[in-house]
LUMMIMAR-706982 format. One record per residue (C-alpha): residue in three letters; z, x, y. Coordinates in steps of 0.2 Angstrom, whole numbers, plus 5000, padded with zeros to 4 digits. Example, Ala and Ser with C-alpha at 12.3 -4.5 7.8 and 13.67 -1.06 7.14 Angstrom:
// residues 2
['ALA' [5039 5062 4978]]
['SER' [5036 5068 4995]]
***
This chain:
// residues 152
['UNK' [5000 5000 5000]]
['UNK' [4996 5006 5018]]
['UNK' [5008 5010 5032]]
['UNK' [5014 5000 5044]]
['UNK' [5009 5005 5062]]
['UNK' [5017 4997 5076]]
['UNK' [5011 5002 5094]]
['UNK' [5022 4995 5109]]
['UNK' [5016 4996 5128]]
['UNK' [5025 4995 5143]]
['UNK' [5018 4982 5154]]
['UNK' [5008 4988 5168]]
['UNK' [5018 4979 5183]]
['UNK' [5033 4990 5176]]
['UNK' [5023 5008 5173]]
['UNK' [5019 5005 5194]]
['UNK' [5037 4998 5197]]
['UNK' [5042 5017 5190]]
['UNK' [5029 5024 5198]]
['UNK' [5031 5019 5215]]
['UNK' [5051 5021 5212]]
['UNK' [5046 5040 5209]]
['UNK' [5034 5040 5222]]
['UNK' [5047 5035 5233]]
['UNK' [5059 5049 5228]]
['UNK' [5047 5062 5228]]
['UNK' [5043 5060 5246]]
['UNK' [5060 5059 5251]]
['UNK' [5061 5077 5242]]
['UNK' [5046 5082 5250]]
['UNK' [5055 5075 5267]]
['UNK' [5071 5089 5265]]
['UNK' [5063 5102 5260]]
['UNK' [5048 5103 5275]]
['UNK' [5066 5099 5287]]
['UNK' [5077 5113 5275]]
['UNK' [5061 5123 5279]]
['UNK' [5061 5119 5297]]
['UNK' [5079 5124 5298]]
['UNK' [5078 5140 5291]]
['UNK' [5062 5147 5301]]
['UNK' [5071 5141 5316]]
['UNK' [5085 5150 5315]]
['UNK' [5077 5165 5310]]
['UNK' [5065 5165 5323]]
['UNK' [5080 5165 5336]]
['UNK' [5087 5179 5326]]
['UNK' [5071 5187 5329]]
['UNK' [5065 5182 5346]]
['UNK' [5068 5195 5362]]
['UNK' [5077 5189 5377]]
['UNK' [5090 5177 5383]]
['UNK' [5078 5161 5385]]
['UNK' [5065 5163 5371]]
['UNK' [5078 5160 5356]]
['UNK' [5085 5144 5362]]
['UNK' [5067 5138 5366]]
['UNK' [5061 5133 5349]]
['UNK' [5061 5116 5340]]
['UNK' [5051 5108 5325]]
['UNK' [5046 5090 5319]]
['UNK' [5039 5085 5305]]
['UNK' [5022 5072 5302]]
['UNK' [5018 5065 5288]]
['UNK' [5001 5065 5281]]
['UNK' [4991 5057 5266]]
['UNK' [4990 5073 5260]]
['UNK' [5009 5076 5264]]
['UNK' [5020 5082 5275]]
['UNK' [5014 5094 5290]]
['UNK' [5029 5107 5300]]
['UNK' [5025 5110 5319]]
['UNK' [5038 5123 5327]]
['UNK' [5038 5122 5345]]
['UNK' [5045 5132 5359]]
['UNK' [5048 5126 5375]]
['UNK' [5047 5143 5387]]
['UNK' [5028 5141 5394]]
['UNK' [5029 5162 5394]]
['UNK' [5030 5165 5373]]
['UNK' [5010 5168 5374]]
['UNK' [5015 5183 5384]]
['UNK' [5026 5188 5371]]
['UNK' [5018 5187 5355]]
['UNK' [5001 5192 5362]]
['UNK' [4997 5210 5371]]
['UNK' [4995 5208 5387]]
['UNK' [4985 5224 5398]]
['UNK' [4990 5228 5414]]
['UNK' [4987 5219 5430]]
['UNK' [4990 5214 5448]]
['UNK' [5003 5201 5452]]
['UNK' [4998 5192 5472]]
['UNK' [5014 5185 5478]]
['UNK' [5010 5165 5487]]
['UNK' [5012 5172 5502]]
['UNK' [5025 5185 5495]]
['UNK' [5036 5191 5479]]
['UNK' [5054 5194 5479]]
['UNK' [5059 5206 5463]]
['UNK' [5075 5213 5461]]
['UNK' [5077 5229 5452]]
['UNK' [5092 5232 5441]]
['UNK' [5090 5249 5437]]
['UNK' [5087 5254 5455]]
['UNK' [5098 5239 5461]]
['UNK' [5089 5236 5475]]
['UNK' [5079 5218 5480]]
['UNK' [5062 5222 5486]]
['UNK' [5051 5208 5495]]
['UNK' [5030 5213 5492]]
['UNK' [5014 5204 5493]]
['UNK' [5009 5212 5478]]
['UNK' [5015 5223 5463]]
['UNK' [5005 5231 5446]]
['UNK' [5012 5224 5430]]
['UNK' [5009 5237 5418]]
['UNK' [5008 5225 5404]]
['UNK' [5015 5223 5388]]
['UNK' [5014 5227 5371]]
['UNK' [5013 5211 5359]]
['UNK' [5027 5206 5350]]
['UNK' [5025 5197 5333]]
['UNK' [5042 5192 5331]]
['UNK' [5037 5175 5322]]
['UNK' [5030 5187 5309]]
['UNK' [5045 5194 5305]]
['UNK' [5055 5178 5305]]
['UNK' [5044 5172 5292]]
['UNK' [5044 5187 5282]]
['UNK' [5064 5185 5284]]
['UNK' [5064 5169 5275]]
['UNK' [5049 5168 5265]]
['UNK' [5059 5171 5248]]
['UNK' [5070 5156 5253]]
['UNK' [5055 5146 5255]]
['UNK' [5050 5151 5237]]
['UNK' [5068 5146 5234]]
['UNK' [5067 5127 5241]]
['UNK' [5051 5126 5233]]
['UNK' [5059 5128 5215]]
['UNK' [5073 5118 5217]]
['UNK' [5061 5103 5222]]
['UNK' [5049 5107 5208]]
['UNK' [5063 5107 5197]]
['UNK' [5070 5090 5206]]
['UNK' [5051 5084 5202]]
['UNK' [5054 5087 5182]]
['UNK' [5069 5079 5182]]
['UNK' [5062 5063 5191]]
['UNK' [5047 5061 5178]]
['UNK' [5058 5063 5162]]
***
């Protein structure tokens, strides 16, 4: 006599009910790990950033996409371009003059006109992200290993 084989399905509404569920979670994985990533980047990048204004300029937010989630760091100080990129010398023309004040010399000088003689780029933000590029690797393998753990 032959062997009884008995096949059961799950219905299709409650195969999707799981799947959104899990869908649901994963994004809100997703969600923490782009902020956790945020959080880390910024606080190395004030670590890393010269000057007294600069560090406490930068933000983040985060966007969602269809294809996921998007990080966008931001800094508030109009003057980071002159930091990260070289800049060569030039002329600065005072409207209708400049006042500087020297600290080294200690003096205050008012001119029409000085030479800036430039300055060499920075690339702080590099190093920030080489800072914290193994924690990234990090998050990223607690959440994959979150991922496993949803779809068991």
């Amino acid at each position: 006599m032959g062997k009884l084989i008995s096949l059961e399905t799950v219905g299709f509404r409650d195969a999707l009910g799981k799947f959104a569920k899990a869908q649901k979670e994963v994004v809100r994985i997703n969600r923490e790990l782009v902020r956790e990533a945020g959080r880390l980047y910024i606080g190395s990048l004030r670590d890393e950033a010269p000057g007294e204004r600069l560090p406490n300029s930068f933000s983040f937010k985060t966007f969602e996409r269809a294809t996921g989630l998007d990080l966008r760091v931001y800094s508030s100080d109009p003057n980071i371009q002159y930091v990260i990129k070289e800049t060569a010398p030039h002329e600065i023309v005072g409207a209708p003059y400049l006042a500087f004040f020297w600290t080294k010399v200690g003096k205050k000088m008012v001119l029409r006109r000085v030479q800036h003689p430039g300055t060499k780029a920075n690339p702080f933000h590099e190093r920030a992200y080489t800072e914290v590029e193994d924690k990234f690797v990090t998050l990223i393998n607690k959440a994959g290993a979150r991922f496993l753990l949803i779809f068991r």
